[in-house]
Backbone as CSV, one residue per row, in Angstrom:
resi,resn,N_x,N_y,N_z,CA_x,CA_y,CA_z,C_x,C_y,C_z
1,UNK,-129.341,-40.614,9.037,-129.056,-39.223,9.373,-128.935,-39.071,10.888
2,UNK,-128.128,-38.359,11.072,-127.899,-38.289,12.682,-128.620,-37.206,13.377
3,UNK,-128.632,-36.795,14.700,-129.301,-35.727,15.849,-128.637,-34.448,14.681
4,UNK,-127.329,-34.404,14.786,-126.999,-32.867,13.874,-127.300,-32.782,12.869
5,UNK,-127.135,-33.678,11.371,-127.860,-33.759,10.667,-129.183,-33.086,10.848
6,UNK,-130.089,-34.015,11.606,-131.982,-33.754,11.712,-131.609,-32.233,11.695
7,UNK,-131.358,-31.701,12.999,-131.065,-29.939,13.301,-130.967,-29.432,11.947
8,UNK,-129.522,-29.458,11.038,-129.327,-28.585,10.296,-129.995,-28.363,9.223
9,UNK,-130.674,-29.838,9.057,-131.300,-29.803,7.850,-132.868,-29.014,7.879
10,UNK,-133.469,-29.156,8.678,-134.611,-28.434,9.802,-134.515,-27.097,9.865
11,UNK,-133.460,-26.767,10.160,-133.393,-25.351,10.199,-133.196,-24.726,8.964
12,UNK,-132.276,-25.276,8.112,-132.252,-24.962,6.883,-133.398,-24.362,5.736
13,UNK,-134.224,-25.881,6.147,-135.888,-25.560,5.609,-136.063,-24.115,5.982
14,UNK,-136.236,-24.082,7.322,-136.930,-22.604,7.718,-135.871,-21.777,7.299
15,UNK,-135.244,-21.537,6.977,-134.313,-20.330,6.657,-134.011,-19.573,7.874
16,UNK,-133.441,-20.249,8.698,-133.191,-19.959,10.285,-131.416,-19.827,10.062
17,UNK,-130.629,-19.265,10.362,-129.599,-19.349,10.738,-129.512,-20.084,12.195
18,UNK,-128.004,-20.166,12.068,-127.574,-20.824,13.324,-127.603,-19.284,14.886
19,UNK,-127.445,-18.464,14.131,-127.707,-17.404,15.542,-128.961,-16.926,16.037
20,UNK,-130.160,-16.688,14.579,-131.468,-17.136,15.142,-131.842,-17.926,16.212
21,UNK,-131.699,-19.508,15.631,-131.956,-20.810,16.519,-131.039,-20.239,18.035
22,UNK,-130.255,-20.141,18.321,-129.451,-19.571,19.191,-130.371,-18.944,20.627
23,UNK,-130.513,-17.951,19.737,-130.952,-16.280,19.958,-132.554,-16.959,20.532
24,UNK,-133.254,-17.241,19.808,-135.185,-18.163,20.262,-134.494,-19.144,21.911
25,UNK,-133.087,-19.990,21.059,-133.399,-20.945,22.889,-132.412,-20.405,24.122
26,UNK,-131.897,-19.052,23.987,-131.011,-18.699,24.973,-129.970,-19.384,25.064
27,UNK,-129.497,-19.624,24.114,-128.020,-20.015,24.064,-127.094,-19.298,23.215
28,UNK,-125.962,-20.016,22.659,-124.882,-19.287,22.230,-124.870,-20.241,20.597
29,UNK,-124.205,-19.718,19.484,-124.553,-19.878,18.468,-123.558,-21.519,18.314
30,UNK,-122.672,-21.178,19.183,-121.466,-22.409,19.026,-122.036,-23.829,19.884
31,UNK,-123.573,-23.347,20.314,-123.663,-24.550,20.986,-124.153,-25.383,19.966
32,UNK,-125.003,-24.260,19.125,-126.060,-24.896,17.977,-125.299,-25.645,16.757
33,UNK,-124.086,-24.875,16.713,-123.053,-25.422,15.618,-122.168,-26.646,15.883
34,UNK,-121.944,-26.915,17.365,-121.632,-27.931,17.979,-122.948,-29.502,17.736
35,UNK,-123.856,-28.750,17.645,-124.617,-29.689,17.624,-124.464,-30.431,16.312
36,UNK,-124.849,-29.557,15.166,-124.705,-29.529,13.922,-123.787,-30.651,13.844
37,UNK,-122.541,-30.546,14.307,-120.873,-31.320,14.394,-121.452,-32.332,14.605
38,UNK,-122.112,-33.017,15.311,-122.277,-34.000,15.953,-121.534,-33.888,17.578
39,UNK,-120.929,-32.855,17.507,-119.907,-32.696,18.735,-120.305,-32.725,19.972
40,UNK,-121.601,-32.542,20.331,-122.722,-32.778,21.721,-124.274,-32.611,20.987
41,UNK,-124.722,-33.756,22.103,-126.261,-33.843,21.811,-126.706,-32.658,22.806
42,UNK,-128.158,-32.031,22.078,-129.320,-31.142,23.106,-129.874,-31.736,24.180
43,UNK,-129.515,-31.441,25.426,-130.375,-32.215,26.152,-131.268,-31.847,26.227
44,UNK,-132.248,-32.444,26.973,-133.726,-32.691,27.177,-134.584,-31.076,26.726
45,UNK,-133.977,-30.391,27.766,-135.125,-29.535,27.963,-134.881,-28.046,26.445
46,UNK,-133.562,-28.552,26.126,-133.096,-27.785,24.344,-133.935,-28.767,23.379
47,UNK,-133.517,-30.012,23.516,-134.573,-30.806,22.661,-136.015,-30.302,22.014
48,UNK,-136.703,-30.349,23.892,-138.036,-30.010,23.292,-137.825,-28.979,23.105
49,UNK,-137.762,-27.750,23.310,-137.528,-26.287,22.918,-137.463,-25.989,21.503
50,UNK,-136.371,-26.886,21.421,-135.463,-26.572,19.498,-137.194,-27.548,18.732
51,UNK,-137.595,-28.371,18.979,-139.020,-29.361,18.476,-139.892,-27.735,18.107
52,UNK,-140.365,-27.476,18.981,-141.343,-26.272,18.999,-140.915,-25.228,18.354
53,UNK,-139.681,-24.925,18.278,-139.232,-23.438,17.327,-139.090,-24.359,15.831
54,UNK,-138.663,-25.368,15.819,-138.783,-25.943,14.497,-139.845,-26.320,13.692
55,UNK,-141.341,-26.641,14.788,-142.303,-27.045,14.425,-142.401,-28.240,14.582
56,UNK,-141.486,-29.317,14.374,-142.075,-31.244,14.265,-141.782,-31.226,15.668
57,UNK,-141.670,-32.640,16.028,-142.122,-33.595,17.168,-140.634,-33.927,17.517
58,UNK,-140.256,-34.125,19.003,-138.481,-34.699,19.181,-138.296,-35.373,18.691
59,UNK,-139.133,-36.647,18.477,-138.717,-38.048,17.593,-137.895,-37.386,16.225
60,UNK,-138.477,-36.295,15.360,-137.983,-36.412,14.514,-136.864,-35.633,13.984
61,UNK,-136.334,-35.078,15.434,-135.084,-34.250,15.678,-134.427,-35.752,16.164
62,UNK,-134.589,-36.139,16.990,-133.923,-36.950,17.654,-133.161,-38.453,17.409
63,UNK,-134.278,-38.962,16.218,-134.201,-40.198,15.338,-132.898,-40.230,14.631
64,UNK,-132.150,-40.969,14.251,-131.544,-40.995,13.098,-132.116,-42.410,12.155
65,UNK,-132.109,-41.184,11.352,-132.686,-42.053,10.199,-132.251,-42.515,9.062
66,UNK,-131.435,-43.562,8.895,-130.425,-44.095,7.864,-131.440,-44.441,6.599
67,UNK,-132.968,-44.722,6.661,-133.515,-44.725,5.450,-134.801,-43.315,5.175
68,UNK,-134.523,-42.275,5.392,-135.984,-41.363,5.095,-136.700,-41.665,4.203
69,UNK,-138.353,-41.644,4.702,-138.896,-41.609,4.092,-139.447,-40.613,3.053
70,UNK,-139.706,-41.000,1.813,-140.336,-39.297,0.925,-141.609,-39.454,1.329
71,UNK,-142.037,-37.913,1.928,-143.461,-37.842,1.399,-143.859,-36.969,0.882
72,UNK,-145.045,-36.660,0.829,-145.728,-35.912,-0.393,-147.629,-35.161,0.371
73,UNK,-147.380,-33.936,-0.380,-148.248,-33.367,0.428,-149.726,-33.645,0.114
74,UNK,-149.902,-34.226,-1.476,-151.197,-34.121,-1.824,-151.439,-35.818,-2.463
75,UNK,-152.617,-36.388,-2.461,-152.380,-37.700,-2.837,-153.381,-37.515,-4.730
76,UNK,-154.053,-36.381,-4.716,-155.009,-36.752,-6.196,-154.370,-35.517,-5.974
77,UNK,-154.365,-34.924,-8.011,-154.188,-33.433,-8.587,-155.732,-32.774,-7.988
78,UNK,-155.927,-31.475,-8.110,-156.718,-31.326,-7.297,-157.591,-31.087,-8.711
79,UNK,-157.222,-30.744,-10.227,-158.077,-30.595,-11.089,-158.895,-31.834,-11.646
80,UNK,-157.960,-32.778,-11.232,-158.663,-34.004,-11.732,-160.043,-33.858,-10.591
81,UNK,-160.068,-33.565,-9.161,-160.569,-33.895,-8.198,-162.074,-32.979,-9.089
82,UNK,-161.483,-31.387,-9.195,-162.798,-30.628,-9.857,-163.550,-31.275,-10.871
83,UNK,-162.659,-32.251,-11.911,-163.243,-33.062,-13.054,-164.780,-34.104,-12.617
84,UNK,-163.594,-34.682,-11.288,-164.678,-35.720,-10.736,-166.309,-35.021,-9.836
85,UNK,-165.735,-33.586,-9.556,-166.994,-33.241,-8.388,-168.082,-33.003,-9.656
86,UNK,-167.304,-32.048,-10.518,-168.207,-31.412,-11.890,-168.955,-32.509,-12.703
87,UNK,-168.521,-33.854,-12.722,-169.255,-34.725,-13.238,-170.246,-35.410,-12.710
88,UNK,-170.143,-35.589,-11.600,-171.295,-36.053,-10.375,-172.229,-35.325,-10.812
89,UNK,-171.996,-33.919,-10.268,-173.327,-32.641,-10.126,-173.732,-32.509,-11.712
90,UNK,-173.232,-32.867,-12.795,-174.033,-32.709,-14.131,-175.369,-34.029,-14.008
91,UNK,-174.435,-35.466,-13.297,-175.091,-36.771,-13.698,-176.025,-36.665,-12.835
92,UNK,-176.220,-36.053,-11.226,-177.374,-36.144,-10.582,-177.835,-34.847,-10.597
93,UNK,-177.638,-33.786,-11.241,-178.657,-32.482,-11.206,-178.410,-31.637,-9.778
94,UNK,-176.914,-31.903,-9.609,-176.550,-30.627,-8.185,-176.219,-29.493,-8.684
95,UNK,-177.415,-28.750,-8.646,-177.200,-27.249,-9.247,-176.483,-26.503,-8.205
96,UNK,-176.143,-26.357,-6.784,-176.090,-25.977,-5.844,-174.081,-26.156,-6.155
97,UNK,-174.400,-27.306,-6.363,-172.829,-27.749,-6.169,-172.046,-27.294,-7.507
98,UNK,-172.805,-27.387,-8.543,-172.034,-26.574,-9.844,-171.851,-25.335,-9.745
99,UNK,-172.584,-24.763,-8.966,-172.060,-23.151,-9.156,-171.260,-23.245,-7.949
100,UNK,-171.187,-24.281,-6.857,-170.204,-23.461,-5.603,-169.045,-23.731,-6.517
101,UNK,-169.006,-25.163,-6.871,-167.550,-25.607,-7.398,-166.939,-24.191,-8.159
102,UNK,-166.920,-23.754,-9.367,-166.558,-22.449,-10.104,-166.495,-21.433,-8.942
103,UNK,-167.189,-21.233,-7.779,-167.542,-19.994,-7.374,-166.471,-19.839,-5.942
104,UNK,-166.272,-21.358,-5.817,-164.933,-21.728,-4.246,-163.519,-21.908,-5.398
105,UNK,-163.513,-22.195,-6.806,-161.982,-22.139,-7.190,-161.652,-20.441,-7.169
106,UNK,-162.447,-20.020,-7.896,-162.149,-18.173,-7.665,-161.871,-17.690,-6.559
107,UNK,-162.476,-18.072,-5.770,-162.404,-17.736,-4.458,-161.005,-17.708,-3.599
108,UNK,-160.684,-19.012,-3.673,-159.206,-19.282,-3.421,-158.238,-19.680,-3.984
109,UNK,-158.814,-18.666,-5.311,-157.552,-18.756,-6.248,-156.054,-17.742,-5.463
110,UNK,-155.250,-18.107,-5.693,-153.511,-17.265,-5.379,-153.487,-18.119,-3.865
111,UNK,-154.517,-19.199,-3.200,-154.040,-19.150,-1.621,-153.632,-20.604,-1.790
112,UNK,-152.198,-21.045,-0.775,-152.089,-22.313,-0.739,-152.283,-22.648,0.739
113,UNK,-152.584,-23.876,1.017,-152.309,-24.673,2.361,-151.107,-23.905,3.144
114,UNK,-151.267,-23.896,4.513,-150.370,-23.541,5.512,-149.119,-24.488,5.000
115,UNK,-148.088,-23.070,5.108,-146.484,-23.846,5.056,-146.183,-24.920,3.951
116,UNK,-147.329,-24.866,2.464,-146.888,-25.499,1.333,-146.935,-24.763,0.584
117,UNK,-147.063,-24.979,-0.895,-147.140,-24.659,-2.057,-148.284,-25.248,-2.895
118,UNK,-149.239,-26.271,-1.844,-150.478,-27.030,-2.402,-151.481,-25.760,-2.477
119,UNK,-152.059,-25.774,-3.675,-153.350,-24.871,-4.316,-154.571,-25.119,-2.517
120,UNK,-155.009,-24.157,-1.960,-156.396,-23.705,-0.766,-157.054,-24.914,-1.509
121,UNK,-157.651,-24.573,-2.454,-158.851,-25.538,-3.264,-158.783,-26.701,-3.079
122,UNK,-157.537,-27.523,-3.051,-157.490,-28.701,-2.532,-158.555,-29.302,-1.173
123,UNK,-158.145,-28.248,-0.747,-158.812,-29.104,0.406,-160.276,-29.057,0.822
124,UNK,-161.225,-27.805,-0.059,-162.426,-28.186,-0.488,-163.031,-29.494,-1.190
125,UNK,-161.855,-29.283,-1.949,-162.263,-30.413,-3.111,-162.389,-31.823,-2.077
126,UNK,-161.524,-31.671,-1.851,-161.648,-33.135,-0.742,-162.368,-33.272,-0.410
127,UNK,-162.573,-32.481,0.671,-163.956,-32.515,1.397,-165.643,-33.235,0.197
128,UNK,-165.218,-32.285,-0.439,-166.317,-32.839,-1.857,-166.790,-34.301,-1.978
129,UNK,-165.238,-34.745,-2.530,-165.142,-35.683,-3.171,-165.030,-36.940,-1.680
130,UNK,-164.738,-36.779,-0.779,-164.676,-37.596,0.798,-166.344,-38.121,0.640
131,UNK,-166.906,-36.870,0.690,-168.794,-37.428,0.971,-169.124,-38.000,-0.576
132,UNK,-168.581,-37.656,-1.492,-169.290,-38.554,-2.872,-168.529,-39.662,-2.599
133,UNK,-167.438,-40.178,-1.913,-166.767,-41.375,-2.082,-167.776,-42.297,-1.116
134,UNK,-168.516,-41.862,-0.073,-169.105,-42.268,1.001,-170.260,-42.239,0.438
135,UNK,-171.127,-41.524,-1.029,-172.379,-42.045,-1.382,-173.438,-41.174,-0.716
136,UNK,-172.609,-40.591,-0.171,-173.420,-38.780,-0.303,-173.686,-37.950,-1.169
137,UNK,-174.847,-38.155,-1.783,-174.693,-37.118,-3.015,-176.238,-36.357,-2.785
138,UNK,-175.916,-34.998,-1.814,-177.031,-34.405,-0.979,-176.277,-33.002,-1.883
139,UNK,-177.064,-32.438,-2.802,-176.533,-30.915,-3.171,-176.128,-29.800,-2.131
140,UNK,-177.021,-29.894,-1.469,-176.637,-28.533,0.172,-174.902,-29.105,0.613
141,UNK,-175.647,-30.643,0.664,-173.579,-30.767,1.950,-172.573,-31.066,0.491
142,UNK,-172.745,-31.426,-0.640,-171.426,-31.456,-1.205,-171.303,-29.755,-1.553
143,UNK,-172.225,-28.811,-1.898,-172.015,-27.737,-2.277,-171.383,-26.387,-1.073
144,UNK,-171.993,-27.142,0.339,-171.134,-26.652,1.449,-169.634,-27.061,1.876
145,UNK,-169.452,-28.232,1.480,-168.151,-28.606,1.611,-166.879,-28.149,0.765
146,UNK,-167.733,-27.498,-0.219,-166.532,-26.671,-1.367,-166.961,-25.143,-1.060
147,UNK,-167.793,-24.790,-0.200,-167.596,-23.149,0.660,-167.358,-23.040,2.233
148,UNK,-167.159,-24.192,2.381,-167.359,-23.905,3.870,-165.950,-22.756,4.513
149,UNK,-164.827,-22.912,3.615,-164.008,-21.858,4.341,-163.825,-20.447,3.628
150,UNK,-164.906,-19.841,2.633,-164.820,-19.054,1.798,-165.045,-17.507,2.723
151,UNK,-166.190,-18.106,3.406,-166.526,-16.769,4.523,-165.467,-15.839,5.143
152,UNK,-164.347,-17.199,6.254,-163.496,-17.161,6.895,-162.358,-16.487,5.957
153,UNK,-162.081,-17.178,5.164,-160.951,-16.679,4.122,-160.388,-16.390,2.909
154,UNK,-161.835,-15.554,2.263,-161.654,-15.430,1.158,-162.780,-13.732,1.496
155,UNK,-162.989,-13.402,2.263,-163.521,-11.893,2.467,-164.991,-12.070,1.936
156,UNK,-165.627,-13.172,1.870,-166.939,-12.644,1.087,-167.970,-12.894,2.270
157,UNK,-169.241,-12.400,1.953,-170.146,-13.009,2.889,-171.378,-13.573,2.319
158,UNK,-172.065,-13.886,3.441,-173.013,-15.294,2.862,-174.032,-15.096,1.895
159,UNK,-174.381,-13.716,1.676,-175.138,-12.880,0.490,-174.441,-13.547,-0.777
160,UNK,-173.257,-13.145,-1.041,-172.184,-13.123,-2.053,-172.340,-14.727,-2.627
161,UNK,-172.881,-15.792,-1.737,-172.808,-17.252,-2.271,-173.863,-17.732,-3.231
162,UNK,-173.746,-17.944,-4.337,-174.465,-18.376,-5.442,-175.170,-19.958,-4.878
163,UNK,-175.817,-20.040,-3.738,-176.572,-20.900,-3.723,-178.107,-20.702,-2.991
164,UNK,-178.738,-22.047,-2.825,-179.623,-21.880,-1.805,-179.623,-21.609,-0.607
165,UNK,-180.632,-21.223,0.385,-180.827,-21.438,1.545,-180.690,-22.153,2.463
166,UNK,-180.639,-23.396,1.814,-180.299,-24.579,2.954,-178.358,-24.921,2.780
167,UNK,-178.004,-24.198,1.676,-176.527,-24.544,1.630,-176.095,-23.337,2.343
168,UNK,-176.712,-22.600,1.956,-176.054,-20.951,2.803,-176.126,-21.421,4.994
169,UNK,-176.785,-21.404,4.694,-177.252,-22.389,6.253,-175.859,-22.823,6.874
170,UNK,-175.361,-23.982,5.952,-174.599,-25.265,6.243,-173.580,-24.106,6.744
171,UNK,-173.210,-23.365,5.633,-171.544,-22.303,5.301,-171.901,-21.428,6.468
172,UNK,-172.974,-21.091,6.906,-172.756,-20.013,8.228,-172.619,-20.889,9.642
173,UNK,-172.924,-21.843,9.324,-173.073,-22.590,10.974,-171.742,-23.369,10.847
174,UNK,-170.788,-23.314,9.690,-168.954,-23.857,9.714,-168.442,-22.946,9.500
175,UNK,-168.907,-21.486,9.647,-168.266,-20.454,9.684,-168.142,-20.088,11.285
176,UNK,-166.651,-20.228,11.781,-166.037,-19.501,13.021,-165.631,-17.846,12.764
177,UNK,-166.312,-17.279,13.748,-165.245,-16.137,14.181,-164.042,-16.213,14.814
178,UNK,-163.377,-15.373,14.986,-161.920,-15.311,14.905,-161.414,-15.221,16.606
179,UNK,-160.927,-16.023,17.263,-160.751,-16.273,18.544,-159.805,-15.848,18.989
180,UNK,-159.543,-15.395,20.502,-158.137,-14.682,21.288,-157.925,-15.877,22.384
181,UNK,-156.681,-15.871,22.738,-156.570,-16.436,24.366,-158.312,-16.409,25.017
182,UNK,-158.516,-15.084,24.991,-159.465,-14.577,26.283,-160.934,-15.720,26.230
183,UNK,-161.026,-15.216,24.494,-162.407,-16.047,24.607,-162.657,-17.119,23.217
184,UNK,-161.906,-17.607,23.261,-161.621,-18.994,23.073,-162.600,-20.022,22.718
185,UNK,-162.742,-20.419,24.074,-163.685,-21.713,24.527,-165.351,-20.720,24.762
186,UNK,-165.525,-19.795,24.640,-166.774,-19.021,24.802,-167.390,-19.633,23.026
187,UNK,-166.512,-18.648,22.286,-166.748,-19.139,20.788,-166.748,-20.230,20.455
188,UNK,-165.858,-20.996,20.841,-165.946,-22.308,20.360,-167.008,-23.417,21.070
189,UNK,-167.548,-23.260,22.209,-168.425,-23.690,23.041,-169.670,-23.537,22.211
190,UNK,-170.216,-22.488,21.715,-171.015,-21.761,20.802,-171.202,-22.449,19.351
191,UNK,-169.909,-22.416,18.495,-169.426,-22.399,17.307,-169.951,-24.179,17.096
192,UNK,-169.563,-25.065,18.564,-169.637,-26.085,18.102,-170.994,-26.576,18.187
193,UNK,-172.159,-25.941,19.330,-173.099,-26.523,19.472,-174.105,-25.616,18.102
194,UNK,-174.286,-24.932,17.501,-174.600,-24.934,16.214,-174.366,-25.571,15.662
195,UNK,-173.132,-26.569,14.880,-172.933,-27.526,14.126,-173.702,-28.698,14.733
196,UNK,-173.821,-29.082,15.956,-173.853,-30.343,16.833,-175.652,-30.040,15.980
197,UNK,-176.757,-29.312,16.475,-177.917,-29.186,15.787,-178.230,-29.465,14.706
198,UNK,-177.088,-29.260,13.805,-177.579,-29.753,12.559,-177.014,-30.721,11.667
199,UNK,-177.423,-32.026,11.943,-176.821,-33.416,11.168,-175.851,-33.266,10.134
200,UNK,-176.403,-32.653,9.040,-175.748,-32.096,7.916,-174.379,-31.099,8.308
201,UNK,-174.413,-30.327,8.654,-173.282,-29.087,9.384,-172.086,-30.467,10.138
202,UNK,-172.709,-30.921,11.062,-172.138,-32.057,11.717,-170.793,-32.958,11.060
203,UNK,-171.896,-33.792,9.836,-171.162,-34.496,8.495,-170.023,-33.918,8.034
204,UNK,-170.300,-32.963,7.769,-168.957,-31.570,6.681,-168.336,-31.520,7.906
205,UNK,-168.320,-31.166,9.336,-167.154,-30.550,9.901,-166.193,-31.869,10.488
206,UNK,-167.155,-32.752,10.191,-166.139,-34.277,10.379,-165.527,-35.066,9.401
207,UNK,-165.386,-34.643,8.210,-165.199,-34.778,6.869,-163.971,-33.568,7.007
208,UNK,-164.301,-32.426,7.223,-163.003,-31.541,7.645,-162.059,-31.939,8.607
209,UNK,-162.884,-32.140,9.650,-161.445,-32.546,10.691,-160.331,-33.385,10.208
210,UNK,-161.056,-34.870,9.248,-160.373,-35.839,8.704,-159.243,-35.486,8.004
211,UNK,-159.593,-34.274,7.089,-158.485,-33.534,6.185,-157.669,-32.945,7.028
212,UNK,-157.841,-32.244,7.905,-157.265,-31.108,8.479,-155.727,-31.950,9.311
213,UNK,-157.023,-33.177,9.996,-155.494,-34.080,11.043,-154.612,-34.780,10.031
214,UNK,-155.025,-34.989,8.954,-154.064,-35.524,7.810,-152.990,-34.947,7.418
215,UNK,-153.119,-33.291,7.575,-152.086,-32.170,6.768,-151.535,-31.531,7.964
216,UNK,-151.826,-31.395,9.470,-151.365,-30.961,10.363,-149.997,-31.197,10.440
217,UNK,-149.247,-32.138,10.421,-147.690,-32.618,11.195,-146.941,-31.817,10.305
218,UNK,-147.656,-31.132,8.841,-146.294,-30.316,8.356,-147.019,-28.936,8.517
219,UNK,-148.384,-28.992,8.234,-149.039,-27.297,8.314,-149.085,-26.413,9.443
220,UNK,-149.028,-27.401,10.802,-148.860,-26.811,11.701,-147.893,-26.806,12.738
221,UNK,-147.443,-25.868,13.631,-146.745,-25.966,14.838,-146.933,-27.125,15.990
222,UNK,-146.090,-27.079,16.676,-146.432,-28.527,17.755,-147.573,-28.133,18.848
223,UNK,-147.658,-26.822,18.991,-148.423,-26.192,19.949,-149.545,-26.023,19.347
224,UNK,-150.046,-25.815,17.771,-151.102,-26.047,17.167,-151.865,-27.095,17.139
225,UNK,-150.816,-28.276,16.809,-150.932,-30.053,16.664,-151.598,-30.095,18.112
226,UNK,-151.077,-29.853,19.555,-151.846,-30.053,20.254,-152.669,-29.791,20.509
227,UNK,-153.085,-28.285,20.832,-154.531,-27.618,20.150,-155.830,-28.628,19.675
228,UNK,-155.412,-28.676,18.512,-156.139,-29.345,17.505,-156.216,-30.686,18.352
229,UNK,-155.559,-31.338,19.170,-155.993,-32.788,19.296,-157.250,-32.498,20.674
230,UNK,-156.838,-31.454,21.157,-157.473,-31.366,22.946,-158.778,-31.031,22.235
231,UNK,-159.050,-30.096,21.034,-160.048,-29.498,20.966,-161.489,-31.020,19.941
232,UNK,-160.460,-31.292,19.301,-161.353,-32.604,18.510,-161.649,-33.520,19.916
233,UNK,-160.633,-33.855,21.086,-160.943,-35.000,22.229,-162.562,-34.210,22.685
234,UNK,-162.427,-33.065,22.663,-163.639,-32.001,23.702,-164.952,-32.127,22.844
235,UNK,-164.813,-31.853,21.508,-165.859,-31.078,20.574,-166.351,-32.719,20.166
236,UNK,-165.788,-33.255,19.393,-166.360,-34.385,18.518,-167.448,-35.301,18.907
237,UNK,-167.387,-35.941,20.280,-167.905,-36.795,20.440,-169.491,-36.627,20.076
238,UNK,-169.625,-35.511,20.277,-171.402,-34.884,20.516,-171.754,-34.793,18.712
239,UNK,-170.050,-34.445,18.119,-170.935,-34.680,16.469,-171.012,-35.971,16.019
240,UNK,-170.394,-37.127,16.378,-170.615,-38.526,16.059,-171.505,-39.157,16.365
241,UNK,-172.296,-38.284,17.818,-173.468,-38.674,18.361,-174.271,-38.065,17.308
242,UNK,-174.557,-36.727,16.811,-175.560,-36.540,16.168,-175.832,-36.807,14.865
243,UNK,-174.553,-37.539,14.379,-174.533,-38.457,13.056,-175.123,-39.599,13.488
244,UNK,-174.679,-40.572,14.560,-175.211,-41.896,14.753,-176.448,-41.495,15.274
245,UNK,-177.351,-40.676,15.336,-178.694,-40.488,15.804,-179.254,-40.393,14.332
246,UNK,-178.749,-39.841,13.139,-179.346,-39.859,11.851,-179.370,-41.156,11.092
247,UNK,-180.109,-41.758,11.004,-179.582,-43.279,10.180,-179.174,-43.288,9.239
248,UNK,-179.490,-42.428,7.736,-178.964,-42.173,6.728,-177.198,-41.488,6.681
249,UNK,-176.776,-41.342,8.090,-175.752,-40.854,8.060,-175.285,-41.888,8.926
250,UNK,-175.233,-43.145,9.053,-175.093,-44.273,10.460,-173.228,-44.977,9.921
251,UNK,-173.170,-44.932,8.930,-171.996,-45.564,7.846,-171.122,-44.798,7.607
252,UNK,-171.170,-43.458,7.985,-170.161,-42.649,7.641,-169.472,-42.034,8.587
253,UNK,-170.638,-41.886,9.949,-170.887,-41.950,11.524,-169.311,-42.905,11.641
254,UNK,-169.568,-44.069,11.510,-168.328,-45.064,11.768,-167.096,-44.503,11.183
255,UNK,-166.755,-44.721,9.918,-166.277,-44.837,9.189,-165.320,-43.249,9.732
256,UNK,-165.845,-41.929,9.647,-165.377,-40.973,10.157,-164.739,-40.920,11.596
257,UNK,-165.586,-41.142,12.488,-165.309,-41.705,13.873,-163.548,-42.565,14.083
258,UNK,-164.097,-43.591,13.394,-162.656,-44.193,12.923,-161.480,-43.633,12.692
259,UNK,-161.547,-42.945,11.451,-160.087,-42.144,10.812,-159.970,-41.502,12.244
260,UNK,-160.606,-40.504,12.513,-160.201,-39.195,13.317,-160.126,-40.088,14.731
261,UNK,-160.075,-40.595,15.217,-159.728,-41.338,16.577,-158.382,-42.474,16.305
262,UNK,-158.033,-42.344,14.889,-156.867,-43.187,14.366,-155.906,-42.768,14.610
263,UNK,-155.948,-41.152,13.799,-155.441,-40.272,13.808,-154.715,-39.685,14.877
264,UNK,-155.676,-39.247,15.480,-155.351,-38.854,17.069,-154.589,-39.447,17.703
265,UNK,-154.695,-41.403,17.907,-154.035,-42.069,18.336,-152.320,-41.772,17.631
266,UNK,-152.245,-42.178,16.372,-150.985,-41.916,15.932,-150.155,-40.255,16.128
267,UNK,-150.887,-39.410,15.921,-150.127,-37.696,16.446,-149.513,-38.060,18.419
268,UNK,-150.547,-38.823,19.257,-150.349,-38.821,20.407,-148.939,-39.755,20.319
269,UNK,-149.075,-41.026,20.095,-147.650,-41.507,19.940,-146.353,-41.202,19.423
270,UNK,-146.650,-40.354,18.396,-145.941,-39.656,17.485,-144.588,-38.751,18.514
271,UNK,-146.382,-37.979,18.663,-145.444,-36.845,20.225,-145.118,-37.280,21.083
């Protein structure tokens, strides 16, 4: 596929016309349709421009790609995933986690992932099923990891959660308030050293990040993608520290550490 190709097909997705795209980079509609032609490449500084109103990275405006790859947004159904959490919590007695499970699908039932059609729940479930794959089977953190975004986006509050005290805990200290330009890094300065205190809180929001940098390159904008990388380079290190200070959490400490510094590496090259 060629530079015009990438464009039209890109824009297409978004349901952008060619005078939109235009109209966002200060140009004229025949430049964009020229492009389309193959008839002149964007230079540089349209490149990145047209990247950011499109959302992906120049490479993948810019590439031609005679073999695309398919991909795919979700790797397990997410009911099978509920099958597997619901069977754990019967076989070890996570009462905590049987009622979040039922109580986080309601919750975000009708919502999908940013910019898909994948079921919200998914990505609880993950989270779930990430720490039972790792041999975590602590009722508070698997039963927080299937509420932790219920607060934020599903209107309820921490009264409303059918669990204990020590899970209600976890869900308020991975519960963010809602941030501006202005104060930002105030909240989040805040937001993170509560989690950093508590080992457990810690675990789940690094178990999240893992998901989150996985689904970013289509869920989010390029200006988000970076975001997200400056803010994990700033925040994380202090939660890997307070995992590798827990010994029972020393294996997952790695193992997490790993992905999300993998990750990072590949989005940075990427861009």
């Amino acid at each position: 596929m060629s530079i015009g190709t990438n464009i039209k097909s890109m824009r297409e997705e978004r349901n952008l016309t060619q005078e939109k795209v235009a109209e966002a980079l200060g140009i004229s509609f025949q430049a964009v349709s020229s492009w389309e032609r193959d008839e002149y490449k964007p230079d540089t500084d349209n490149l990145i421009r047209l990247s950011e109103l499109l959302g992906v990275s120049v490479s993948a405006i810019a590439e031609e790609k005679h073999r695309p790859f398919k991909t795919r947004e979700t790797i397990y159904n997410w009911e099978h995933m509920k099958t597997y959490v619901k069977t754990t919590a019967v076989n070890f007695k996570l009462r905590d986690t049987l009622k979040a499970l039922d109580y986080a699908v309601e919750a975000h039932n009708g919502q999908n992932r940013k910019r898909s059609i994948t079921p919200y729940i998914y990505h609880p479930l993950n989270l779930a099923c990430h720490a039972l794959s790792m041999s975590i089977i602590e009722d508070e953190i698997v039963a927080a990891c299937l509420l932790h975004d219920v607060i934020e986006d599903c209107h309820r509050s921490l009264e409303d959660l059918p669990v204990g005290d020590e899970t209600r805990e976890l869900v308020r200290l991975l519960t963010c308030e809602k941030t501006s330009p202005e104060n930002r890094t105030d909240i989040l300065d805040a937001y993170y050293a509560g989690i950093t205190s508590n080992p457990k809180a810690a675990l789940i929001k690094c178990i999240d990040r893992c998901n989150n940098l996985t689904t970013m390159s289509w869920g989010l904008s390029r200006e988000r993608i970076y975001r997200m990388i400056k803010e994990t380079e700033e925040y994380y290190p202090a939660l890997f520290k307070a995992l590798k200070s827990t010994p029972e959490y020393n294996n997952a400490a790695w193992l997490l550490r790993y992905h999300i510094e993998s990750m990072l590496d590949i989005y940075k090259r990427l861009l």
